[in-house]
Steps between C-alpha positions, in 0.01 A plus 500: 500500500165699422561803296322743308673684225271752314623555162248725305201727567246667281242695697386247739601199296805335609729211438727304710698161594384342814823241625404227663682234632374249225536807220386801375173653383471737286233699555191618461471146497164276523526166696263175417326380763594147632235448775608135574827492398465491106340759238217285363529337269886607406877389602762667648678514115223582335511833752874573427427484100169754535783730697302445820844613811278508799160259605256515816406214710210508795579459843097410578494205265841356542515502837153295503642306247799359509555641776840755555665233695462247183666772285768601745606109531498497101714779441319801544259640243779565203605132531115374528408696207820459312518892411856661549314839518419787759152374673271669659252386754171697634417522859176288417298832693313549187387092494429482829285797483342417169495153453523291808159545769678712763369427851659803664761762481652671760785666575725186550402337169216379292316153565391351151344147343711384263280506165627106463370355785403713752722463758604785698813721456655814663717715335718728726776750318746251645330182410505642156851628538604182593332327202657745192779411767496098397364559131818709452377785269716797386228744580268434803191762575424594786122370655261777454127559531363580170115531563271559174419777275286687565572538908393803683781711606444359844576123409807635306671702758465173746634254274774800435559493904469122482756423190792753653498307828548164277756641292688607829508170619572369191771724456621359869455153455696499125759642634556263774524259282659605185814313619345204572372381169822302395617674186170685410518850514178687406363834484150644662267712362223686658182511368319848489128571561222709529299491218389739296521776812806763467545597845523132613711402177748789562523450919621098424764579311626747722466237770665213322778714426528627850585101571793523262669405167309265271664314208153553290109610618195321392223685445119318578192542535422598155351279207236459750176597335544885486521716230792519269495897560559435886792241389675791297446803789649243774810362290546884394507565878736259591735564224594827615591324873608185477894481487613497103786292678275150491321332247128568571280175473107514381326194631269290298514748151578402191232568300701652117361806558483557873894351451559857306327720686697392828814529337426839398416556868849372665414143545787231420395156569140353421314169544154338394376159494326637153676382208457124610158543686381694144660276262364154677148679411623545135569882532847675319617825479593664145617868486266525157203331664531549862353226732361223250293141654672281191166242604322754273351306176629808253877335600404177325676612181715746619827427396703751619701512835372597837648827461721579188764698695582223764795294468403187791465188389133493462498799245824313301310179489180528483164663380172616636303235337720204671504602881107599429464162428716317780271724743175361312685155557585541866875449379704675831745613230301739391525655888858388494558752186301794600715502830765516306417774279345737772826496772684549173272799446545631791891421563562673188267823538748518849778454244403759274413744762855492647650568174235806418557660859854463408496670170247726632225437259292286762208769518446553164506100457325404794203760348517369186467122642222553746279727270555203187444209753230675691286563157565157352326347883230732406 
């Protein structure tokens, strides 16, 4: 049901179809981010028509709201979103860790106030199992520790020790229970960490692998507040050991041109909450101007398109000096069209990639890209 076919390489750089059992992906591939259930701001056709295959939803925030029994009753997450497409849901590790006020972790699980109200939680790998379980997700992660950057090797090698116990019982409890979720068959990934250390980086994957086969690997603990040097030494690393058999998953980057430089590096699938997080705060990406904030008074005239070599919606439509002044106005369609235009962005610099590492001109390109998009942020 879960399969992996790897159809061209170019250096590192690689492209692929993932099969799912709600369709393939063609990868490298980057994913929205539907924390609640929903892309902000955008529906489920809009997605199909900017050639988004594959979204993300959050375990943390769904299961505090609706709640994963809610969604199960409803249909599961595909029917209570009404998107036909692969899904993919985080552990909710990184929110819990992050976002909620954690009370205590230990090896069983991780205590946490829910950032809504409060009240008090525990998430155990099987609790959270169980709820990718109900929300019936293609893709579930694994529960992992992911402590900050800028750890000391120390506090990296225990929430190393810490996440491979997890994923074993993860692993365990999944299993069990694969045939008991009434016609929904989904696939685990673990979720690799260690930081920005080698040694610890290097002994994880040998000890996820030593658990088995996996049907794709994330790879965390990055995008974390170290430096972007660190990023391209560890994903260098890991490309030369993680199986070229499954579709390598970077957590939480999406970034245009962190998107290339992973791709270059062996990564396949991507996520960020960025392009709607960005363009609610009146920032686009252009490839001639790099990151702009379209709030900026010199856009009051500016008449031509958000970026001239986009085809979304936004770019076909409409100018500069328009969704300036919708964000001047507090219009939310001015949000509702930068979203648009930067998962476009982004779905289509995945698009283009594919067909440069398949005509083998991605480096070159990919050079050429990054040095005109980097100048033009400048």
């Amino acid at each position: 049901m879960f399969k992996y076919t790897l159809h061209s390489t170019l250096g590192s750089a690689r492209s692929g179809t993932f099969c799912t059992p709600h369709g393939e992906v063609e990868t490298p591939v980057f994913m929205p981010v539907g924390t609640n259930g929903a892309v902000k701001g955008i529906a489920p056709e809009e997605l199909l028509d900017i050639g988004t295959s594959m979204i993300l939803a959050n375990t943390y925030h769904l299961y505090l709201r609706p709640g994963e029994d809610l969604v199960q009753r409803l249909g599961g997450l595909h029917e209570f979103m009404r998107w036909d497409g692969p899904i993919l849901t985080d552990s909710g590790g990184y929110q819990v860790f992050s976002l909620a006020k954690t009370n205590k972790i230990s090896d069983e699980g991780v205590v946490f106030k829910s950032h809504i109200d409060g009240s008090s939680h525990l998430f155990t790998p099987e609790r959270v199992m169980d709820i990718q379980g109900q929300l019936g997700a293609d893709v579930v992660m694994a529960f992992d520790e992911c402590p900050p950057g800028g750890v000391s090797r120390i506090e990296a090698e225990s929430a190393n020790i810490r996440t491979l116990g997890w994923l074993k019982r993860c692993r365990e409890h999944f299993e069990s229970n694969q045939g008991k979720r009434q016609g929904v068959t989904q696939s685990l990934f673990p979720v690799l960490q260690g930081n920005v250390f080698e040694g610890l980086r290097l002994s994880q994957v040998r000890s996820f692998l030593d658990l088995g086969d996996w049907d794709g690997m994330g790879i965390g603990g990055l995008s974390v507040g170290e430096d972007k040097e660190d990023m391209w030494r560890v994903l260098e690393l890991l490309d030369a050991v993680i199986p070229t058999s499954v579709p390598r998953y970077l957590m939480g980057v999406g970034y245009p041109d962190d998107l290339l430089e992973a791709i270059a590096r062996g990564c396949d699938m991507f996520d960020c909450v960025a392009p709607t997080r960005n363009a609610r705060h009146g920032t686009a990406w252009s490839t001639e101007e790099g990151q702009i904030n379209l709030r900026a008074a010199r856009f009051s005239e500016d008449q031509s398109p958000i970026d001239s070599e986009c085809e979304c919606y936004a770019c076909q439509k409409y100018d500069r000096a328009y969704i300036r002044h919708l964000f001047v106005s507090g219009e939310l369609f001015g949000a509702r069209l930068l979203s648009i235009h930067n998962i476009q962005f982004l779905v289509q610099l995945a698009k283009e990639s594919r067909k440069r590492i398949a005509d083998a001109s991605f480096h070159s390109w990919s050079k050429g890209w990054l040095r005109r998009y980097r100048k033009a942020a400048k």
